[in-house]
matplotlib code that plots the C-alpha trace (Angstrom):
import matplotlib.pyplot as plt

x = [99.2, 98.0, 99.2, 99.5, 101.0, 100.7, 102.4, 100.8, 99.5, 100.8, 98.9, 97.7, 97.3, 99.2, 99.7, 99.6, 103.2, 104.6, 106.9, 109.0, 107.8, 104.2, 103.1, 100.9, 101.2, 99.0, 100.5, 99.2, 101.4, 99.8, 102.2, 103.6, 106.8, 109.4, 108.5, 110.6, 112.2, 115.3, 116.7, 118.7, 121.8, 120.8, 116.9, 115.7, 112.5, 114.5, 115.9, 113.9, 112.1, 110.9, 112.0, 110.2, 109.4, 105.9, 102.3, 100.7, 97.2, 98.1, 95.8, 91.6, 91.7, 88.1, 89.9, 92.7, 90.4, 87.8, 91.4, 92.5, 88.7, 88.1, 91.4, 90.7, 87.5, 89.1, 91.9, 89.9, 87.3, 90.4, 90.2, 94.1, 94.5, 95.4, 97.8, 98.5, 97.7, 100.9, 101.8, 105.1, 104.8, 107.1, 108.2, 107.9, 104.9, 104.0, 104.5, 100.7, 98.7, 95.5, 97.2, 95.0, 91.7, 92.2, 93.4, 90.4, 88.8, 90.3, 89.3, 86.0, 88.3, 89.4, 93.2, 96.0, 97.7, 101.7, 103.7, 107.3, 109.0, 112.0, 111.1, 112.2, 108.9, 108.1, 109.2, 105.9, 103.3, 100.6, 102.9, 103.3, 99.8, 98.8, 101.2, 100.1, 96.5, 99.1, 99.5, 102.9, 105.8, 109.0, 111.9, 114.4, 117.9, 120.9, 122.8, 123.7, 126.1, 125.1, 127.8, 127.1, 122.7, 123.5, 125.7, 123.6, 119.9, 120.8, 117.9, 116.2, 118.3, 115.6, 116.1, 117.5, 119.5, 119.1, 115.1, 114.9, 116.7, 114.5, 111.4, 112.2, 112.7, 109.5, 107.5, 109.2, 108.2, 104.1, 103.4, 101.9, 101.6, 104.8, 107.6, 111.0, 113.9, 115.4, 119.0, 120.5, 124.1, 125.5, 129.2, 132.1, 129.5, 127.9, 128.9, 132.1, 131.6, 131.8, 128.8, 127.0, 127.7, 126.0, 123.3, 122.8, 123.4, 120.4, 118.1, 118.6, 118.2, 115.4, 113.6, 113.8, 114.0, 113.7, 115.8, 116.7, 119.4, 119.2, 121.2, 120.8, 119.4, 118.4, 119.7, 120.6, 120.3, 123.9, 126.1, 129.4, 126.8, 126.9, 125.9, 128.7, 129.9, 128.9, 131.5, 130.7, 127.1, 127.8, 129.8, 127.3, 124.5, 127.0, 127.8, 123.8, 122.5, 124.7, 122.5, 119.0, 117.3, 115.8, 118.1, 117.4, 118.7, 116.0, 117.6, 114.9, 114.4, 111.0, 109.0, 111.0, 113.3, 111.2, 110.6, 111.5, 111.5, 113.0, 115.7, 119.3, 120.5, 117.2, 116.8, 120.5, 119.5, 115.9, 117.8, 121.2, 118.8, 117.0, 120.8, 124.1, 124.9, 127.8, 129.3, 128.2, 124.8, 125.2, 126.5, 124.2, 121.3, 123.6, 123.5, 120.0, 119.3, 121.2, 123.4, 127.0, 129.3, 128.9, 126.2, 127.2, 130.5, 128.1, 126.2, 129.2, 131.1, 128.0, 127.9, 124.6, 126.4, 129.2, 131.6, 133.1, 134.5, 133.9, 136.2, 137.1, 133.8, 132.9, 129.4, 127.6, 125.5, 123.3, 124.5, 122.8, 121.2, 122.6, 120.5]
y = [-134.9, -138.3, -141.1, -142.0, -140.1, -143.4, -145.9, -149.1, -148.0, -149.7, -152.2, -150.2, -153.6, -156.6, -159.8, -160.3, -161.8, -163.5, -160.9, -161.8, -158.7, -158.1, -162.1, -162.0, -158.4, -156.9, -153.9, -150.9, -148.6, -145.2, -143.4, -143.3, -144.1, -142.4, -139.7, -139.7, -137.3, -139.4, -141.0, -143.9, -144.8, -148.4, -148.2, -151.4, -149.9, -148.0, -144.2, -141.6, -139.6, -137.0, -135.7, -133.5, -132.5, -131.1, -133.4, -133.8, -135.6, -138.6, -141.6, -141.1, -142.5, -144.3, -145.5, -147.2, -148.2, -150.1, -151.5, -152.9, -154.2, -156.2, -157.7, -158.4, -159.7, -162.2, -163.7, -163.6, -165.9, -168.4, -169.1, -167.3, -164.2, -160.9, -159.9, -155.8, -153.7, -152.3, -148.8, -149.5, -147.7, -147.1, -144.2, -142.3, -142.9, -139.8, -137.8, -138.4, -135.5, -137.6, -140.5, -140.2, -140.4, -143.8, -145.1, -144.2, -145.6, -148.9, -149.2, -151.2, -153.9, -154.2, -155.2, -153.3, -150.9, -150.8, -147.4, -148.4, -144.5, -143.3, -140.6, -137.3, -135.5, -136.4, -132.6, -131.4, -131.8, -133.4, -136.2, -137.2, -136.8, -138.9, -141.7, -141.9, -143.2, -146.2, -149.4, -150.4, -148.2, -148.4, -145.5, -145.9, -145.3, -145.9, -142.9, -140.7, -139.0, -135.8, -136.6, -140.1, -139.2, -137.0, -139.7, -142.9, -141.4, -138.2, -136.3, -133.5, -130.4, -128.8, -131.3, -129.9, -133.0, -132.0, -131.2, -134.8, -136.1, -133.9, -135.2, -138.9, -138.4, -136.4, -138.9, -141.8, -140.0, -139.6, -142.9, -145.3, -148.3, -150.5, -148.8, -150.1, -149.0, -150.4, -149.7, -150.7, -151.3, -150.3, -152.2, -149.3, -146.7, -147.1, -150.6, -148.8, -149.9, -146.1, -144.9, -148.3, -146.8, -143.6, -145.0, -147.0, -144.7, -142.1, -144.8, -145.8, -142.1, -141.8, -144.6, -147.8, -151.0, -153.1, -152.6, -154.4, -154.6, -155.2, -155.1, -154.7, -158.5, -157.0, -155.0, -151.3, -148.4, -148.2, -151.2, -149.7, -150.3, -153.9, -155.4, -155.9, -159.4, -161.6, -160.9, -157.5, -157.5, -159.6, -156.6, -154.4, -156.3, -156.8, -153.0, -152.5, -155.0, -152.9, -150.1, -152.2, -154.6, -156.6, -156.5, -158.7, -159.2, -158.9, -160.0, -161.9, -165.3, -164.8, -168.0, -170.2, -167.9, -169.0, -172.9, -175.5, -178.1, -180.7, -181.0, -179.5, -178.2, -176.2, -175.1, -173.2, -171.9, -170.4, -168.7, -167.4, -166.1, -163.8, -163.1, -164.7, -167.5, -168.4, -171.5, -172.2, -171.9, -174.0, -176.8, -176.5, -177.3, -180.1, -181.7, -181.2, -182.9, -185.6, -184.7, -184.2, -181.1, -182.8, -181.0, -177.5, -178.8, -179.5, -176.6, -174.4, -177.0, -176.3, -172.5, -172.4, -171.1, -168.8, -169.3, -165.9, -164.0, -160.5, -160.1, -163.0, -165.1, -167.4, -166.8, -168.5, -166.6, -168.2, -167.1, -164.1, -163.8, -162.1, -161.5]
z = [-173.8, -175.3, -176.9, -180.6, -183.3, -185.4, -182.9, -182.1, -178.9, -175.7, -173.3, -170.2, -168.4, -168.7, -166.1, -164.1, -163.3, -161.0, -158.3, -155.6, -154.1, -154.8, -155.7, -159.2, -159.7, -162.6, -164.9, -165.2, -167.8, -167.1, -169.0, -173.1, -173.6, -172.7, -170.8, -167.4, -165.5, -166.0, -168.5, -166.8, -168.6, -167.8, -168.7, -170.2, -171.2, -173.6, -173.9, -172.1, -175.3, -173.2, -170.2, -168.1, -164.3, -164.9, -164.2, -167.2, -168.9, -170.4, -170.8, -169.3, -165.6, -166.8, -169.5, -167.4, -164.8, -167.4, -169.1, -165.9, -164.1, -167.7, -166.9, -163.3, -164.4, -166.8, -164.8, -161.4, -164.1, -165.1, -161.0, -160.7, -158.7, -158.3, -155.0, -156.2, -159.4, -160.1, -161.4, -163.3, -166.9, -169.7, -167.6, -164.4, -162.8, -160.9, -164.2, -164.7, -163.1, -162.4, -161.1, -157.7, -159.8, -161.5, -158.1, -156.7, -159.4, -159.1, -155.7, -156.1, -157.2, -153.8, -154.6, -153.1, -155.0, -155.8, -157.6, -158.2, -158.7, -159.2, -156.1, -158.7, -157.8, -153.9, -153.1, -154.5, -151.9, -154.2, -155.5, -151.6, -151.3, -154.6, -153.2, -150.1, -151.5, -152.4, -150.4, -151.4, -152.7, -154.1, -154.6, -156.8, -154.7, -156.7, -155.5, -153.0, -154.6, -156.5, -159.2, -159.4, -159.5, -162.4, -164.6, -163.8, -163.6, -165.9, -164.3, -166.1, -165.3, -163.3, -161.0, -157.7, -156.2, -152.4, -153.2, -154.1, -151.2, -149.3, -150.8, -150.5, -146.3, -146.0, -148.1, -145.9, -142.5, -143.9, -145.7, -143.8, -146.2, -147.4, -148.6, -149.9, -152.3, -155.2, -156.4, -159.7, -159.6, -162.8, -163.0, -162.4, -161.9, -158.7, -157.3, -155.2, -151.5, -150.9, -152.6, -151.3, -148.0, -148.9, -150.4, -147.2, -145.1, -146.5, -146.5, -143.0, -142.0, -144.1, -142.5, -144.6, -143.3, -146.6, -149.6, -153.0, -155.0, -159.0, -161.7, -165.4, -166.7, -170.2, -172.6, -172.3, -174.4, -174.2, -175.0, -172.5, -169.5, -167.6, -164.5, -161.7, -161.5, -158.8, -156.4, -156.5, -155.8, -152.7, -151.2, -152.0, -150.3, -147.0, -147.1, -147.6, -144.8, -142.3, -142.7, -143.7, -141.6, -145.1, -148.2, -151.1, -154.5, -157.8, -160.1, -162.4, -160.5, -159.1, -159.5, -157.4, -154.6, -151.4, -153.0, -150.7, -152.8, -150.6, -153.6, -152.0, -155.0, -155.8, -152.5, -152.5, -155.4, -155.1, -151.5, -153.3, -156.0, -153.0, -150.9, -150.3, -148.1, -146.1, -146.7, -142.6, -143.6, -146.7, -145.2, -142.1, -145.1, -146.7, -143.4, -142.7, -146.1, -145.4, -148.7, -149.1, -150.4, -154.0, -154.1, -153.8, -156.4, -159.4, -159.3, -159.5, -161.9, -164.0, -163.8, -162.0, -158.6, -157.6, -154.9, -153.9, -150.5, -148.6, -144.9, -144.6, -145.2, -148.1, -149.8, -152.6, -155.1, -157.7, -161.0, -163.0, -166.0, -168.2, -171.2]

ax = plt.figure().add_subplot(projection="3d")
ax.plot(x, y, z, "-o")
ax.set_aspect("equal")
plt.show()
């Protein structure tokens, strides 16, 4: 299968951008839109237009490799750099069956490469083997739950929900690069401490040790699915971080989360963007800076911060976007 059929075709590189999680991060959509092997109820790309389980040809692995060494060429020219060439298409990445060729193309380029997945297809023993060419990996984890997989990722049916499981702890034991998990919180749907504890839970068993939490910043195919409110999330990352050493939220503030600026008020910010803090640690900054509580009192009087409590403790949360 190949692209077309009279739509403008799609960039197959783009960036880079600026990630919390991968620095200046080049695109590399290796896939047409939408073909997944889920179709997300919460996908901001768009709705799935084709589901499907089985590896197909999509785009010429020379023709993504050129696609993405011109644009190496050009920004490496403009003095800026390039820290990964990222894998994260207008659907699921592993869908494309010569995946491993054009990352042995890219190679030569000598930047590491990233594949963010949604983990459907790391049963079949050449998926694991294609990702494990990979230097960084992330798996999509927003359930543990079969009831709750099947009504927030709405997997294609031939999707065995254990198989998956199965797949994702036998790719975790094998790959020796980076490897994390990402789970979308879908408000009402998945955000129950319950299933935050299963989620946890697997992944811990499974072998992660860094996770991140997002939540739906743009809009949906379907109007009836939101993000969870701030108070919300914060349970979810303190049910999460009982099971992960490194949670953090990603949530759409990237240029700025690890700033210190110097600046009190930007530097809670850019660190409630990545987690929570306690109001122990926030005043243990205030005091460092030589500032007072005023402070933290105008950035919630002004909506940019959120005051809220889980067991007793008091966290502040930098405000999302929502878009």
């Amino acid at each position: 299968m190949t692209a077309g059929s009279g739509a403008p075709a799609p960039p197959l590189a783009f960036g880079p951008v600026p990630s919390r999680r991968l620095g200046r991060s080049l695109g590399i959509n290796n896939i047409p839109p939408k073909v997944c092997s889920f179709a997300c109820l919460y996908c901001q790309v768009g709705p799935t237009l084709e589901r499907d389980t089985e590896l197909q040809a999509f785009y010429e692995p020379e023709r993504l490799a050129d696609e993405v060494a011109r644009r190496v060429a050009d920004v490496r020219s403009r003095g800026e750099r390039v820290d990964y060439l990222t894998f994260v298409p207008d659907g699921e990445p592993t869908l494309d069956a010569r995946l491993a060729t054009t990352m042995e193309l890219l190679r030569p380029l000598d930047v590491p490469i990233a594949v963010i997945t949604n983990g459907s297809l790391l049963w079949r023993d050449d998926v694991r083997s294609t990702l494990n060419k990979a230097d960084w990996v992330s798996v999509k984890a927003d359930a543990a739950v079969e009831d709750t997989w099947r009504r927030v990722n709405r997997p294609d049916p031939t999707l065995d929900f254990s198989m998956v499981r199965d797949g994702i702890v036998r790719f975790a034991s094998e790959f020796t690069g980076d490897l994390v998990s990402e789970t979308m919180l879908v408000a009402g749907m998945n955000d129950d401490p319950d299933e935050v504890e299963a989620v946890g839970s697997f992944l811990r068993d499974a072998g992660f040790t860094r996770s991140y939490l997002s939540i739906p910043t743009r809009p949906t195919p379907y109007a009836a699915i939101t993000a969870p409110d701030e108070e919300v999330v914060n349970r979810a990352y303190q049910v999460l971080a009982r099971f992960i050493e490194h949670v953090e939220y990603l949530v759409g503030y990237e240029g700025d989360a690890f700033a210190a600026t110097g600046d009190p008020g930007a530097d809670i910010l850019g660190i409630t963007a990545v987690h929570p803090m306690r109001e122990s640690a926030v005043g243990e900054l205030l005091e460092r800076s030589g500032s007072s509580w005023q402070v933290v009192d105008d950035l919630i009087e002004t909506g940019s911060l959120v005051k809220t409590t889980y067991r007793d403790d008091t966290f502040f949360i930098r405000r999302f976007s929502r878009r």
